[in-house]
Structures are given as C-alpha cells and as structure tokens.
N, CA, C and O atoms as a GROMACS GRO file, in nm:
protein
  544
    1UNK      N    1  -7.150   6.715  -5.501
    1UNK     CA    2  -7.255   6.728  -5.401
    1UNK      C    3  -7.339   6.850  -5.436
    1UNK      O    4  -7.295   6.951  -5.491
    2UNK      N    5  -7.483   6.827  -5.395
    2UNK     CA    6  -7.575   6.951  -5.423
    2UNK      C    7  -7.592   7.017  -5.290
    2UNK      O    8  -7.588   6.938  -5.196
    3UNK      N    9  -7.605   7.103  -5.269
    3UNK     CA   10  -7.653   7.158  -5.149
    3UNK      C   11  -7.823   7.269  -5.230
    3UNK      O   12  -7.842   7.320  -5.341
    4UNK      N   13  -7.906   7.261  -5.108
    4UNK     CA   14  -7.997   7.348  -5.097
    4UNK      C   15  -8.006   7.390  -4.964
    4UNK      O   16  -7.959   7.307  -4.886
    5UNK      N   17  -8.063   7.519  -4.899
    5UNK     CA   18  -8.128   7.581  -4.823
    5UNK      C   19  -8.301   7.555  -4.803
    5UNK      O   20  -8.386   7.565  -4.891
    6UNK      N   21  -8.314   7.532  -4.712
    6UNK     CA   22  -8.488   7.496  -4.674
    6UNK      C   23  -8.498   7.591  -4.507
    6UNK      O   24  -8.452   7.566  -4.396
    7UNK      N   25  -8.589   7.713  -4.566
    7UNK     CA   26  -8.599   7.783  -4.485
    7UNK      C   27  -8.760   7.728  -4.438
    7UNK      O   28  -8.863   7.727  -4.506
    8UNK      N   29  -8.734   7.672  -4.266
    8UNK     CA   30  -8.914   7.581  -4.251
    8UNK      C   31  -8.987   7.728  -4.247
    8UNK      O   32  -8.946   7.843  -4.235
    9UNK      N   33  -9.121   7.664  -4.263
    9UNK     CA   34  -9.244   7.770  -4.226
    9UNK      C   35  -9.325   7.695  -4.103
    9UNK      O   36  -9.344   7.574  -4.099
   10UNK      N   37  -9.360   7.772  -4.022
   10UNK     CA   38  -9.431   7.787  -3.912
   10UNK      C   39  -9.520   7.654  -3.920
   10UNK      O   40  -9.519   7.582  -3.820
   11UNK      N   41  -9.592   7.616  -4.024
   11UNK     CA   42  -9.690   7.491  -4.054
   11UNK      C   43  -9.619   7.377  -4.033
   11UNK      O   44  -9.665   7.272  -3.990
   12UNK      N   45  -9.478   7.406  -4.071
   12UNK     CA   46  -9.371   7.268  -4.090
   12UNK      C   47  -9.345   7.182  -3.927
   12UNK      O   48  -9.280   7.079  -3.911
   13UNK      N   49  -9.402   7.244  -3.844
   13UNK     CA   50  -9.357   7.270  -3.690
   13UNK      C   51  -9.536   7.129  -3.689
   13UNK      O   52  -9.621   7.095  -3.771
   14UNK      N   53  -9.484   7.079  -3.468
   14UNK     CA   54  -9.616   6.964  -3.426
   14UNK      C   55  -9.600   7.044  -3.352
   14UNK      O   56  -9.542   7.150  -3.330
   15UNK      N   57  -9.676   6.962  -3.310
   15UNK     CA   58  -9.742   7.012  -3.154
   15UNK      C   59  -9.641   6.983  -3.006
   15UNK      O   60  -9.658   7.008  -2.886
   16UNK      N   61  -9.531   6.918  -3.084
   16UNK     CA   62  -9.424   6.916  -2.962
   16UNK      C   63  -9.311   7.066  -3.019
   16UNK      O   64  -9.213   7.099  -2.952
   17UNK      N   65  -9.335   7.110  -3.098
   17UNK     CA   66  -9.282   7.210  -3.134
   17UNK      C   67  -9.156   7.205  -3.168
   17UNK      O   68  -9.073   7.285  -3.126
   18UNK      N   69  -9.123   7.079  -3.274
   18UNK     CA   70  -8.960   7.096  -3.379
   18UNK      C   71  -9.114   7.035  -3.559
   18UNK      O   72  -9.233   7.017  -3.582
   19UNK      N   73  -9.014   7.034  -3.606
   19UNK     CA   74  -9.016   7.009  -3.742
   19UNK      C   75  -9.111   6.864  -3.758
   19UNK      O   76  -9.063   6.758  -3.717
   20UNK      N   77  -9.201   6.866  -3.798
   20UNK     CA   78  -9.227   6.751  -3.826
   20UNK      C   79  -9.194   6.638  -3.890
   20UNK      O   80  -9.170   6.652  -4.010
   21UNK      N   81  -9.182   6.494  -3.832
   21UNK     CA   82  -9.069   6.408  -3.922
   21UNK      C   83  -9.127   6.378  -4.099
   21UNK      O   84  -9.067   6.334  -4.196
   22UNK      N   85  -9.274   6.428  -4.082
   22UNK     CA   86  -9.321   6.404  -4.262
   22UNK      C   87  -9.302   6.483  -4.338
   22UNK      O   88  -9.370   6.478  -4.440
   23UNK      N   89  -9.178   6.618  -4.318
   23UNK     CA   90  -9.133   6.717  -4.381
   23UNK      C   91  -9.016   6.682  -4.476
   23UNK      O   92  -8.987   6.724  -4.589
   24UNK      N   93  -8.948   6.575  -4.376
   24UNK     CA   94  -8.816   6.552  -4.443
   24UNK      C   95  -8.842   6.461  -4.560
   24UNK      O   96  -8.756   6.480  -4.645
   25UNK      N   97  -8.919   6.381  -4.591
   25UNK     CA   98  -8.939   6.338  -4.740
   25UNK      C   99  -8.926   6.405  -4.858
   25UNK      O  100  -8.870   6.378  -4.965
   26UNK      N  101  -9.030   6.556  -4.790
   26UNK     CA  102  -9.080   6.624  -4.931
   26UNK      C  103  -8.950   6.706  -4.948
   26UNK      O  104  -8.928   6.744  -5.063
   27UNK      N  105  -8.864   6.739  -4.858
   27UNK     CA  106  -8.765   6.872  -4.854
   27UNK      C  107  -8.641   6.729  -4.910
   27UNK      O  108  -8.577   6.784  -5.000
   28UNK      N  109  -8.601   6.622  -4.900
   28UNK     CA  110  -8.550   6.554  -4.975
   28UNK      C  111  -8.564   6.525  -5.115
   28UNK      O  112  -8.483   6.543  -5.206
   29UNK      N  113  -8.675   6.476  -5.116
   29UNK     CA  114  -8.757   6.502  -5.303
   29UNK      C  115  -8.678   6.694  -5.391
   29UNK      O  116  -8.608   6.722  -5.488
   30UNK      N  117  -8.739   6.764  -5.294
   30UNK     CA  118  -8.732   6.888  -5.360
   30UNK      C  119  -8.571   6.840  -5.356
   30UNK      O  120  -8.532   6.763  -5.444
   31UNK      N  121  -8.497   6.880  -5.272
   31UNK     CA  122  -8.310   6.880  -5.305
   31UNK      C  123  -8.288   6.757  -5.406
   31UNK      O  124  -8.171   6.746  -5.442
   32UNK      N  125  -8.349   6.694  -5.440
   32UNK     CA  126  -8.276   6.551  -5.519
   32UNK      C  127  -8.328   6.656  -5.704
   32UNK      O  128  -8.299   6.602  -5.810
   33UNK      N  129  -8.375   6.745  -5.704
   33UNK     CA  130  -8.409   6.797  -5.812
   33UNK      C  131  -8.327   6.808  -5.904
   33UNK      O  132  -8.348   6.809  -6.025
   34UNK      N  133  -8.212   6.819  -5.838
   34UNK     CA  134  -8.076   6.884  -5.928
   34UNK      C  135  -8.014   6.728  -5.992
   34UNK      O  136  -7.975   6.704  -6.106
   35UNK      N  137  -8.022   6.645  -5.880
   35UNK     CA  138  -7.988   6.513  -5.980
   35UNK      C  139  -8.116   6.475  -6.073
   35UNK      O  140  -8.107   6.431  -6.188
   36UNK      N  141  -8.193   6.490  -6.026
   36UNK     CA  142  -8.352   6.453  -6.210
   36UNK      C  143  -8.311   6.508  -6.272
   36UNK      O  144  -8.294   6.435  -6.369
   37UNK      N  145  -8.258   6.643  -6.304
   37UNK     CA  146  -8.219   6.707  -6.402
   37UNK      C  147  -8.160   6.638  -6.491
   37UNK      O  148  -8.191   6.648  -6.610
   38UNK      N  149  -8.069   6.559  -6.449
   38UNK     CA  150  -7.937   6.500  -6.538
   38UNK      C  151  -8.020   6.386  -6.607
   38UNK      O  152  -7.966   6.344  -6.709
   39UNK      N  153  -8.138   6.328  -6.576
   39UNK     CA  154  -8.194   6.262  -6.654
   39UNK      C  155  -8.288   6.294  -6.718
   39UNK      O  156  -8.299   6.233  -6.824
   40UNK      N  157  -8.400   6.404  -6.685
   40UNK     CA  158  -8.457   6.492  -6.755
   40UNK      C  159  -8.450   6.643  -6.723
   40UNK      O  160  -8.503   6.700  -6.627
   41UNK      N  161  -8.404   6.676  -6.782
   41UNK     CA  162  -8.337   6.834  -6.773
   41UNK      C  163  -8.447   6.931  -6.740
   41UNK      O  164  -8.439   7.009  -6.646
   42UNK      N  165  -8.590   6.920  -6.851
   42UNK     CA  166  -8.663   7.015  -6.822
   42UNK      C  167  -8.801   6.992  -6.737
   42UNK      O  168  -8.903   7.059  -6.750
   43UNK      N  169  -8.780   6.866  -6.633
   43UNK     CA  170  -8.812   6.785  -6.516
   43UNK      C  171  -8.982   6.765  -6.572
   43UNK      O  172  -9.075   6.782  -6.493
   44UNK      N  173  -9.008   6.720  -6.743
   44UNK     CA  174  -9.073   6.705  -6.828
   44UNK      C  175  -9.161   6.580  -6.731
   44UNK      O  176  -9.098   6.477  -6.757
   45UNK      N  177  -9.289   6.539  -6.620
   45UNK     CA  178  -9.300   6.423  -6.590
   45UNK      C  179  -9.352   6.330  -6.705
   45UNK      O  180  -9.339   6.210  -6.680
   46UNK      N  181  -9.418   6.367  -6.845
   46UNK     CA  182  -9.440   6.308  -6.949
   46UNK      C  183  -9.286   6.196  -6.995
   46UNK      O  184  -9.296   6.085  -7.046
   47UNK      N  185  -9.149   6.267  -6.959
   47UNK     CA  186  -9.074   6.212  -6.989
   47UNK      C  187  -8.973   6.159  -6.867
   47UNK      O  188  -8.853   6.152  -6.892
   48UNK      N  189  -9.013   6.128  -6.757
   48UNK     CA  190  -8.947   6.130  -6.651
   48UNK      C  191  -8.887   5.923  -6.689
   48UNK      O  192  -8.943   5.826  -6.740
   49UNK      N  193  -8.766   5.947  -6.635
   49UNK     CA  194  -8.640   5.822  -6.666
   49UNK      C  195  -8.645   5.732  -6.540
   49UNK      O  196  -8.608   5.615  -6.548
   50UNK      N  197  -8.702   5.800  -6.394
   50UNK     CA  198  -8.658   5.688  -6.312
   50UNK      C  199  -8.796   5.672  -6.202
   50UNK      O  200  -8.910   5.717  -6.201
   51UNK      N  201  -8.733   5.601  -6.132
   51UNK     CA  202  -8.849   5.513  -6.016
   51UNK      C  203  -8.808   5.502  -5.907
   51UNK      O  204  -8.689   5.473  -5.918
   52UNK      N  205  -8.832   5.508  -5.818
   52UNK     CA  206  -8.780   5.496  -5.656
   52UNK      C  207  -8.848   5.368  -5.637
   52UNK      O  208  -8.964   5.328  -5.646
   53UNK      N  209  -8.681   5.298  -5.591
   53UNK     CA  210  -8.700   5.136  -5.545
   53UNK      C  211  -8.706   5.118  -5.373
   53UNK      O  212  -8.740   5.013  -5.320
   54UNK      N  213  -8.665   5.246  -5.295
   54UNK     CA  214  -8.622   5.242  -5.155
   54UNK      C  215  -8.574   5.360  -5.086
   54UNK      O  216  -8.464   5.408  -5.117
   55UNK      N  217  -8.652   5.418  -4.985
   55UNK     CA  218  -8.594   5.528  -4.897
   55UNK      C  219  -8.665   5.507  -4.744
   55UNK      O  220  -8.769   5.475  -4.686
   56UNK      N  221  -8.512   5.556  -4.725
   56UNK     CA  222  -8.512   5.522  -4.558
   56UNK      C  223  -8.465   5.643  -4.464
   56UNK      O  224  -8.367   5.705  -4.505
   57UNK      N  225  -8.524   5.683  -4.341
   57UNK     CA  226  -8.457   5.841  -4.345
   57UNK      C  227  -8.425   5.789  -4.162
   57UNK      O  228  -8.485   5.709  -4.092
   58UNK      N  229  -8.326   5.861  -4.138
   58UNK     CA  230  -8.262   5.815  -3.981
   58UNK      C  231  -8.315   5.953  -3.885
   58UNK      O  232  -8.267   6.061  -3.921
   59UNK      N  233  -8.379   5.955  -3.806
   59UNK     CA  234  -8.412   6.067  -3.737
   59UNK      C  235  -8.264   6.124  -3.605
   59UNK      O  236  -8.290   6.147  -3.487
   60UNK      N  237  -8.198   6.128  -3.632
   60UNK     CA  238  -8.084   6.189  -3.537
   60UNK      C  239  -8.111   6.274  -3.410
   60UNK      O  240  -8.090   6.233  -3.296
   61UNK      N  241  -8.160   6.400  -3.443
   61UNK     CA  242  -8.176   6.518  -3.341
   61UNK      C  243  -8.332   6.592  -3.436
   61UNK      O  244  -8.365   6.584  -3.554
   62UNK      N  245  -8.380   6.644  -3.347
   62UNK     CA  246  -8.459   6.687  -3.359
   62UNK      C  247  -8.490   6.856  -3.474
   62UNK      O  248  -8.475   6.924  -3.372
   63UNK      N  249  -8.504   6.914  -3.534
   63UNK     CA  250  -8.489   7.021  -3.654
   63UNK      C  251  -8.599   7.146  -3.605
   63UNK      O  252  -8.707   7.111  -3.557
   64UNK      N  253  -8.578   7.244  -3.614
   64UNK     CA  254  -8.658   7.370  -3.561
   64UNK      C  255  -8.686   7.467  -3.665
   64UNK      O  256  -8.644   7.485  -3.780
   65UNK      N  257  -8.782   7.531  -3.578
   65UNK     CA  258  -8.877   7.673  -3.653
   65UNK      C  259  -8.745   7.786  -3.619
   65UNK      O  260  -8.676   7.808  -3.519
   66UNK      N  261  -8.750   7.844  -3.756
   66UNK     CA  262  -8.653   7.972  -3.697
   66UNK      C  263  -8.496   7.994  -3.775
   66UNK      O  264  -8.438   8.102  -3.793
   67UNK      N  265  -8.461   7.888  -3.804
   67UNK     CA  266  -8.317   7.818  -3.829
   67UNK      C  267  -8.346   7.745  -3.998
   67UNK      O  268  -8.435   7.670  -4.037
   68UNK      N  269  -8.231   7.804  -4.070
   68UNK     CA  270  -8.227   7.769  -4.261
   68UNK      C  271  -8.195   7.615  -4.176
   68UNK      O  272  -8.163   7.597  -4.058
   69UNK      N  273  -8.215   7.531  -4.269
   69UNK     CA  274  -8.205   7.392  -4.286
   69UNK      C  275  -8.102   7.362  -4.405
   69UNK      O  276  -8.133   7.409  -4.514
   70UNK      N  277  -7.986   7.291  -4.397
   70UNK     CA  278  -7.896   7.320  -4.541
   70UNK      C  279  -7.913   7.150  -4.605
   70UNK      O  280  -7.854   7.062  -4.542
   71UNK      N  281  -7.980   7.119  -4.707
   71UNK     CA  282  -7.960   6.982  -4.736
   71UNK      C  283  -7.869   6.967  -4.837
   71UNK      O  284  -7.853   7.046  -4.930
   72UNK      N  285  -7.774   6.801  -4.808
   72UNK     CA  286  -7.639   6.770  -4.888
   72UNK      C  287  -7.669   6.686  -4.924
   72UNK      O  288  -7.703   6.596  -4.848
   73UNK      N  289  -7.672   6.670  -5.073
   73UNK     CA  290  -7.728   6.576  -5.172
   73UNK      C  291  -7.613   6.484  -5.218
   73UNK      O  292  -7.508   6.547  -5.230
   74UNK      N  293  -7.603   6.351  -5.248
   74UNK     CA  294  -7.466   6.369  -5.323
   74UNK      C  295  -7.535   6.158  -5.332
   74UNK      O  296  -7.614   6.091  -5.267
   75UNK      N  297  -7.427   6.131  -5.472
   75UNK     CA  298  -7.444   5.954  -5.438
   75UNK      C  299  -7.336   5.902  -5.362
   75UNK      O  300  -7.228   5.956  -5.336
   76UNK      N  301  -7.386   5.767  -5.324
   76UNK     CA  302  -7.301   5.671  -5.216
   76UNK      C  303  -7.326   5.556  -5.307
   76UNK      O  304  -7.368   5.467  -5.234
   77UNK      N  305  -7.321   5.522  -5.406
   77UNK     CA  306  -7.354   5.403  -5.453
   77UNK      C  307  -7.395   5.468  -5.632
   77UNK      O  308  -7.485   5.540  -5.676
   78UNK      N  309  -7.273   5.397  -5.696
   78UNK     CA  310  -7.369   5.415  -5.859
   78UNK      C  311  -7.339   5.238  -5.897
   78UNK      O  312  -7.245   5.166  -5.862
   79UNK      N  313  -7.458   5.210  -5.980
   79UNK     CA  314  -7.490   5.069  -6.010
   79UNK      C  315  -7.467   5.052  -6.150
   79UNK      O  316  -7.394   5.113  -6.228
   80UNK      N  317  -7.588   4.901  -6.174
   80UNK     CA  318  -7.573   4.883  -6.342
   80UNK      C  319  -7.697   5.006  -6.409
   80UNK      O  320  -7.671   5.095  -6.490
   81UNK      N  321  -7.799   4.984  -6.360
   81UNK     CA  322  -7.903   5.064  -6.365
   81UNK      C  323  -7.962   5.134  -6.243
   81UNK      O  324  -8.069   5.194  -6.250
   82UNK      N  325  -7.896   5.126  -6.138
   82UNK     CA  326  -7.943   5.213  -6.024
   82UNK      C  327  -7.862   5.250  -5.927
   82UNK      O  328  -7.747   5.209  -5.943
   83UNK      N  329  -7.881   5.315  -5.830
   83UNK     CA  330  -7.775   5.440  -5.761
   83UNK      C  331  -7.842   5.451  -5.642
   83UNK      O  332  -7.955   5.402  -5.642
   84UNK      N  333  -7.792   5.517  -5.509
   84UNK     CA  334  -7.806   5.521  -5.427
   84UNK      C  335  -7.797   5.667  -5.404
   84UNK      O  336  -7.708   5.722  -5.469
   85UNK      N  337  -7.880   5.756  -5.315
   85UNK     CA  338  -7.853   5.878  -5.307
   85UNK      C  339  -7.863   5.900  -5.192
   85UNK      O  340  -7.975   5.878  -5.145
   86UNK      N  341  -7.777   5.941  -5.117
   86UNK     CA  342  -7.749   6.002  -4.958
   86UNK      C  343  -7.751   6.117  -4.966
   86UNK      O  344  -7.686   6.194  -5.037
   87UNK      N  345  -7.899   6.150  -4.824
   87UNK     CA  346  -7.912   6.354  -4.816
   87UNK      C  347  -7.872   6.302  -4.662
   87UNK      O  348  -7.855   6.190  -4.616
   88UNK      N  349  -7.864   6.439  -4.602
   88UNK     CA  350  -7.845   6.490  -4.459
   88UNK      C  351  -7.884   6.659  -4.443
   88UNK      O  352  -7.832   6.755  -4.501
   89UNK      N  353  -7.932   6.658  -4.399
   89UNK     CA  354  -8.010   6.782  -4.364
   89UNK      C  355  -7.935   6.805  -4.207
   89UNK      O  356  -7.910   6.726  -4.116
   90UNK      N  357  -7.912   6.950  -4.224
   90UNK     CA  358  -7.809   7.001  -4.102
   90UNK      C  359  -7.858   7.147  -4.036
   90UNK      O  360  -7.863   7.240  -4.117
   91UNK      N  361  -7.882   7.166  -3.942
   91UNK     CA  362  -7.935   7.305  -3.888
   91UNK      C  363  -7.789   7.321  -3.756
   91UNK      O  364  -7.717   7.240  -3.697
   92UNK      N  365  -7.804   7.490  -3.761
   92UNK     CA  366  -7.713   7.519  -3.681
   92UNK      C  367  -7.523   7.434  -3.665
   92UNK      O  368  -7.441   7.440  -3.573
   93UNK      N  369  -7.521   7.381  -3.764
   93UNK     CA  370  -7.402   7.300  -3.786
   93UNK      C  371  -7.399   7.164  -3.743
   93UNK      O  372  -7.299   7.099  -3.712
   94UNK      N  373  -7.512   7.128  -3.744
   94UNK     CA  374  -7.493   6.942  -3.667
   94UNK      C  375  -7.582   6.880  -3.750
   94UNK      O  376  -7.687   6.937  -3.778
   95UNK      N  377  -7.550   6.746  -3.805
   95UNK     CA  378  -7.644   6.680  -3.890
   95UNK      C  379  -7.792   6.593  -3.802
   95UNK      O  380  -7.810   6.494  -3.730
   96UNK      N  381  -7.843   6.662  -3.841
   96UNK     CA  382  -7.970   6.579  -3.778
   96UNK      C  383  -8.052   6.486  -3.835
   96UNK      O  384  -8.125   6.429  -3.754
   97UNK      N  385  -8.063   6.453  -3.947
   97UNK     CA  386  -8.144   6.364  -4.047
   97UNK      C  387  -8.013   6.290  -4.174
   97UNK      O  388  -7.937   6.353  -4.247
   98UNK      N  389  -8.023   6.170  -4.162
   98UNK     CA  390  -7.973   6.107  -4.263
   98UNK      C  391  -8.090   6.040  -4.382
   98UNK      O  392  -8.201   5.996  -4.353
   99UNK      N  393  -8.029   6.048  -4.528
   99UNK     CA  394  -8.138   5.977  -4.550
   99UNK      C  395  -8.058   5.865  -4.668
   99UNK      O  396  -7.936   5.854  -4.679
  100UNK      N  397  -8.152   5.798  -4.740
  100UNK     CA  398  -8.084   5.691  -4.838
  100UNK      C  399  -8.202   5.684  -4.938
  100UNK      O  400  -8.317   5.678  -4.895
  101UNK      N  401  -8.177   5.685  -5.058
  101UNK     CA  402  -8.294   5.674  -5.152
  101UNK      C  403  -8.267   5.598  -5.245
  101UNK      O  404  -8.156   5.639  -5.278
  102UNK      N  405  -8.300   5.480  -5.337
  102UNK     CA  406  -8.231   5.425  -5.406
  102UNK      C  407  -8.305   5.443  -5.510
  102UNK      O  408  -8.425   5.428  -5.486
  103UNK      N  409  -8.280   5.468  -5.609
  103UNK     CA  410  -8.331   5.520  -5.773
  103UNK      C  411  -8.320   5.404  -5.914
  103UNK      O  412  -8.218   5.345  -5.949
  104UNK      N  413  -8.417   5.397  -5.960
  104UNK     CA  414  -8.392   5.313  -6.131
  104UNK      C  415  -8.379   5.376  -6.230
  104UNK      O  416  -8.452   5.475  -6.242
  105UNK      N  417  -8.292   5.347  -6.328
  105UNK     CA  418  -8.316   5.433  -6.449
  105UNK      C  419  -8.374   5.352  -6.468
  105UNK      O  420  -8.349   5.237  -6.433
  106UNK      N  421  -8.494   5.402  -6.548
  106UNK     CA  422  -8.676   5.314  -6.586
  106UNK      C  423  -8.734   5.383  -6.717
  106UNK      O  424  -8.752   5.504  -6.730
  107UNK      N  425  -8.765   5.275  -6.824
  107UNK     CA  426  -8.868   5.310  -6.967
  107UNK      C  427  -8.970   5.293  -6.884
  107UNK      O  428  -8.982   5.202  -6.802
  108UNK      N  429  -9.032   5.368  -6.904
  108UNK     CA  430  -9.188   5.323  -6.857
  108UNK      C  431  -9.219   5.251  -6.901
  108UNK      O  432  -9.248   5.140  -6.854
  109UNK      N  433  -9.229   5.314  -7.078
  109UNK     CA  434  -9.291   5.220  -7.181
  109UNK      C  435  -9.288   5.058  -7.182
  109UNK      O  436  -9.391   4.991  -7.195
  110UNK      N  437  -9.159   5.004  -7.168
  110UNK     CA  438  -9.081   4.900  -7.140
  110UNK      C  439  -9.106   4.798  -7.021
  110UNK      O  440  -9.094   4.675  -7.023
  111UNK      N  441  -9.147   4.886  -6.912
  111UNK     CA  442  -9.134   4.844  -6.781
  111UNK      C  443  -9.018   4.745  -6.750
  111UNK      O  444  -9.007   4.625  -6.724
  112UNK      N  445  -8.949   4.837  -6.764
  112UNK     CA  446  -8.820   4.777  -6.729
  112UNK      C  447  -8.684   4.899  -6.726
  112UNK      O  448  -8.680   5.005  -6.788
  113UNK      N  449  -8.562   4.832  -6.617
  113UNK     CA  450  -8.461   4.891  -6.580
  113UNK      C  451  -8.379   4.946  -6.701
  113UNK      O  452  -8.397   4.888  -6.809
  114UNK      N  453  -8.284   5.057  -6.697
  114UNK     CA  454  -8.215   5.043  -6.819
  114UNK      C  455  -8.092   5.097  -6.760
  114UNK      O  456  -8.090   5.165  -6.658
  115UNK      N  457  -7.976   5.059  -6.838
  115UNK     CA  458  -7.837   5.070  -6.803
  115UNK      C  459  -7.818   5.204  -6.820
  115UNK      O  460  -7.838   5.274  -6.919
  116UNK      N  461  -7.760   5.240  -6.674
  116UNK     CA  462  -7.682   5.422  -6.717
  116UNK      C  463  -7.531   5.423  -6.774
  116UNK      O  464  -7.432   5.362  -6.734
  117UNK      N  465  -7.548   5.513  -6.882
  117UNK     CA  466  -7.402   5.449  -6.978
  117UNK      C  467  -7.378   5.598  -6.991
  117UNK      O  468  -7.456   5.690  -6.966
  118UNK      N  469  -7.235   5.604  -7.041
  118UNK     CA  470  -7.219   5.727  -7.126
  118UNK      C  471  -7.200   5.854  -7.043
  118UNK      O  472  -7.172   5.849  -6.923
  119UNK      N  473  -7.216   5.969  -7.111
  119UNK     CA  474  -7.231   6.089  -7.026
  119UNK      C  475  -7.304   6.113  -6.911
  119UNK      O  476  -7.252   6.168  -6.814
  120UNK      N  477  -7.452   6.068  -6.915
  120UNK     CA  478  -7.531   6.004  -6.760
  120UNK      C  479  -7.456   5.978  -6.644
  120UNK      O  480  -7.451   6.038  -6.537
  121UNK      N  481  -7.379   5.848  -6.698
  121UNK     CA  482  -7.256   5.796  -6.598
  121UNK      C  483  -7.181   5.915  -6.559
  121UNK      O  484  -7.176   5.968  -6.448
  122UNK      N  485  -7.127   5.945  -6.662
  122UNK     CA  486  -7.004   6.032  -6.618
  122UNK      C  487  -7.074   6.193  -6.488
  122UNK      O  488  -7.029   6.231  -6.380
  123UNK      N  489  -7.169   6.235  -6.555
  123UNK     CA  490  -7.197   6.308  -6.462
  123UNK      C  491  -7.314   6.238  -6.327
  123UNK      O  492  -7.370   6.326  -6.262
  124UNK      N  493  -7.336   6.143  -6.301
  124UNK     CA  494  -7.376   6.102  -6.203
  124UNK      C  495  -7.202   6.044  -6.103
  124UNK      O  496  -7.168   6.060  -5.986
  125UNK      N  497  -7.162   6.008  -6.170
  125UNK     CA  498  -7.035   5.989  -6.152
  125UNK      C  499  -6.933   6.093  -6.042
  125UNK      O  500  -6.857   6.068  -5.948
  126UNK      N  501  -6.967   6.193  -6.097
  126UNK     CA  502  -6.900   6.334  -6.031
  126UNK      C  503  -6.982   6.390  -5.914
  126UNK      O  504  -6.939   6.498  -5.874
  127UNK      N  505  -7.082   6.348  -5.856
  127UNK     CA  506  -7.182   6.365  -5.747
  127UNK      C  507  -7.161   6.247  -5.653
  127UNK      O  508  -7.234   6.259  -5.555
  128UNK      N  509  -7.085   6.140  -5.649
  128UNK     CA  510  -7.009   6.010  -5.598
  128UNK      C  511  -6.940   6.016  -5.469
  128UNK      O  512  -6.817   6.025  -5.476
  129UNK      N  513  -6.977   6.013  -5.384
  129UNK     CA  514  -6.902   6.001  -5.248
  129UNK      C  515  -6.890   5.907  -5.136
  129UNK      O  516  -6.971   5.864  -5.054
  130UNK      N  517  -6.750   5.885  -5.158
  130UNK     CA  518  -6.706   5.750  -4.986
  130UNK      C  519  -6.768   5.814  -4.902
  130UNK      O  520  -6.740   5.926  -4.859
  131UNK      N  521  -6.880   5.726  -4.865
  131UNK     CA  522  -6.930   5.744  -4.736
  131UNK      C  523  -6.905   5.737  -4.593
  131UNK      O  524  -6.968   5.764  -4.491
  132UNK      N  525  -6.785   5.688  -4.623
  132UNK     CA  526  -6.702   5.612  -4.526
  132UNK      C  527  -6.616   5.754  -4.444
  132UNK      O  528  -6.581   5.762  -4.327
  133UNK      N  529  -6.599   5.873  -4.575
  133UNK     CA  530  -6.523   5.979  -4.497
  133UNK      C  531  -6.623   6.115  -4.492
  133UNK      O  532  -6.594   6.233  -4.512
  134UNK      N  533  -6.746   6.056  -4.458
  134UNK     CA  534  -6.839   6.166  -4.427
  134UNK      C  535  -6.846   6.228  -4.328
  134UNK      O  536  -6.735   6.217  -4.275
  135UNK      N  537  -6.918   6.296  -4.260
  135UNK     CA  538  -6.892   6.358  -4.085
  135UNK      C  539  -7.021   6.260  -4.044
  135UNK      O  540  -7.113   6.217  -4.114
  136UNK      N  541  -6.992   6.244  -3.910
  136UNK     CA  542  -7.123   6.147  -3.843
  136UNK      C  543  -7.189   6.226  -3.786
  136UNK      O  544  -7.291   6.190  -3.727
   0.00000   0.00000   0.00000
C-alpha cells in the first residue's frame, strides 16, 4: 500500500464549506504516482504504458479545510493486462471517500492492451489487497 498526505488549501473548499467533490480525482491521480512509477519510473509522458478504462469515486462523509487528508493507495484486482486500484482518503481517522480506478497496460503505438508479466507483475503484485478485510 502507498500512502500520501494531502494537506487541502483554502481554494480546495465550496461554498457549503467542506472540500470540493472535484478535488478528489486530482488528489487520487497525484497518490496513484507511486504505482506509474513501476511502469515508467521517470513518469516520462513521451513514454507513458497505461490508460484509464474506469473510475468511480463513493462520496461517504464530507472532507474539510484545516485537517491533512491521508490517501491509501493499494490494488484490489490484478488482471491479464489490467488492474484495479482502490484509494480511500481519510481525515481525522474515518474514511470518507472510496475510490476504484481501473488501468491498461497500453502500446500506444500498437493501440492495443499488453500483458503484465515478469517483474511488473511481481511488484504490482506486492501492492495487492483482499478487499474483503479492509475497514468500512
């Protein structure tokens, strides 16, 4: 599992005064960084490996100005060529945002899927978690 810290800024806040729900995309994107790595290390977009087939984010409780935000990165799903990545973003100790992102390993060139084999596997592999014994 990855964890990051997302400390909001004042802008991140509506006019009902929590977090706005079009924050949690980009603060998901940023935490999923550490898994691009493993497919392009020096997050090269000339050489970037994958494609987003699907993300879906669950609004739980509401997220505030004031309070670190801790996001938990980790997979729920590895495939033939694609994977599933579950974040949750947690303030003050309670999960408030679930999310699900589903990823391709992708040639551009090719336009087409390609099998994650090998060391890829193995360390996407080790980021792998039953979802089943998560906290709700």
């Amino acid at each position: 599992m990855f964890t990051r810290t997302i400390e909001p800024a004042f802008y991140d806040t509506d006019a009902l005064g929590h977090i706005n729900n079009t924050r949690l995309p980009a603060w998901f994107e940023l935490a999923r960084n550490d898994l691009f790595k493993l497919f392009t290390p020096n997050l090269d977009p000339g050489r970037w490996r994958l494609i987003m087939a699907r993300m879906e984010i669950d609004y739980r409780a509401e997220l505030f100005y004031g309070h670190d935000i801790e996001i938990r990165t980790y997979l729920s799903r590895l495939g033939n060529s694609s994977f599933t990545v579950t974040q949750e973003a947690w303030q003050s100790e309670r999960l408030a945002n679930l999310g699900h992102t589903v990823l391709v390993h992708y040639d551009h060139q090719a336009k087409s899927a390609v099998p994650i084999e090998g060391a890829l596997r193995e360390a996407l592999a080790a980021h792998l978690q039953d979802t089943e014994t998560q906290p709700a």
